[in-house]
C-alpha positions as CSV (number, residue, x, y, z in Angstrom):
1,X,0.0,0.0,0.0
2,X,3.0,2.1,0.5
3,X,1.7,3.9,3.6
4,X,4.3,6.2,5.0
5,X,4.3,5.6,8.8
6,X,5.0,9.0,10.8
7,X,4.6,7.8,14.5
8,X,3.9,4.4,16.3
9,X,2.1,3.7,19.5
10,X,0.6,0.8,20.9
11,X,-1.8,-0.1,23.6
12,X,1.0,-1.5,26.0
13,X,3.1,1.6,25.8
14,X,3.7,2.8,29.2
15,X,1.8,6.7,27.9
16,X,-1.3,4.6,26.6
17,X,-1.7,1.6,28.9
18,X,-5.1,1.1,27.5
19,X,-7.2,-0.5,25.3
20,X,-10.8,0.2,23.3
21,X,-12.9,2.1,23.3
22,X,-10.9,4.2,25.8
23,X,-9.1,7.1,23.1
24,X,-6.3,7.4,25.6
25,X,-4.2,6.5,22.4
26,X,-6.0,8.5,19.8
27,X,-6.0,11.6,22.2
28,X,-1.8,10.9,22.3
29,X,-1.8,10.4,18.6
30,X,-3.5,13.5,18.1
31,X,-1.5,15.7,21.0
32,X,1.4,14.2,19.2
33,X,0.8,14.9,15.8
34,X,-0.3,18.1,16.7
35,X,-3.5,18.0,14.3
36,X,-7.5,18.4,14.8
37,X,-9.9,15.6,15.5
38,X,-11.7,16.4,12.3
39,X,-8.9,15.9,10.4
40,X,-8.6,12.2,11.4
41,X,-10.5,9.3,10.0
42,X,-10.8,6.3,12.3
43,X,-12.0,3.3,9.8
44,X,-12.5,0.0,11.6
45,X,-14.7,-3.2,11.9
46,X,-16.4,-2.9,14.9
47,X,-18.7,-0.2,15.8
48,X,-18.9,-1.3,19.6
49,X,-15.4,-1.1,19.9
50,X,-13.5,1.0,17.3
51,X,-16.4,3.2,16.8
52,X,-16.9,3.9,20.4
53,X,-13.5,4.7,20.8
54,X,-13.8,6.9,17.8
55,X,-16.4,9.0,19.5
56,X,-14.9,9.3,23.0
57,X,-12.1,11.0,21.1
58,X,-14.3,13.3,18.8
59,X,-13.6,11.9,15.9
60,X,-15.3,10.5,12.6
61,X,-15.5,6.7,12.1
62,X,-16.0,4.8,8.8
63,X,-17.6,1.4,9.8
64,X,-16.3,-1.5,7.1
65,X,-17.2,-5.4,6.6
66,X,-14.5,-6.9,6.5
67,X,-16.3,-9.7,5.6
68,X,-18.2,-8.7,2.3
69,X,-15.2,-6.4,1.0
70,X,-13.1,-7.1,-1.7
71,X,-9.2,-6.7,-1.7
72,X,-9.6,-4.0,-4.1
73,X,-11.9,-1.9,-1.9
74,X,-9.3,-1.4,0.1
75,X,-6.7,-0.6,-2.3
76,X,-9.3,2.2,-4.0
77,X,-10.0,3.2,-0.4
78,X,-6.3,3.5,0.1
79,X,-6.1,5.2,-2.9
80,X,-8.7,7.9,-2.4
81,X,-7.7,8.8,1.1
82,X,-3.9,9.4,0.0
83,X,-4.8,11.2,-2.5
84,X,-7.3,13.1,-0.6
């Protein structure tokens, strides 16, 4: 996909020490990053979890099924939102 990777944070990290759908690491990402809420886009798979997390942090969520997409969505997806 060729996704350049600026910054990278995990759950275990001793600043994060959390998991979803608490946006402690969403809220770093974003502190860190230095960039608005609106600007993000949180796409995941599960709206209980990822999208929950999504909107304790204030940001937009695209919901996807993973099961009924094809490789190639994600590649136009991929696409779109680079070139976006």
């Amino acid at each position: 996909m060729n996704i350049v990777v600026d910054l990278i944070v995990s759950s275990t990290d001793t600043y994060v020490n959390a998991l979803k759908p608490i946006p402690i690491g969403l809220n770093y990402i974003i502190t860190k990053l230095k960039i608005k809420n609106s600007n993000c886009l949180f796409i995941g798979d599960r709206k209980e979890l990822d999208g929950e997390c999504a909107a304790r942090a204030s940001i937009p969520f695209f919901l996807i099924n993973k099961n009924n997409t094809s490789e190639q969505y994600y590649i136009m997806l991929s696409d779109q939102l680079r070139n976006h």
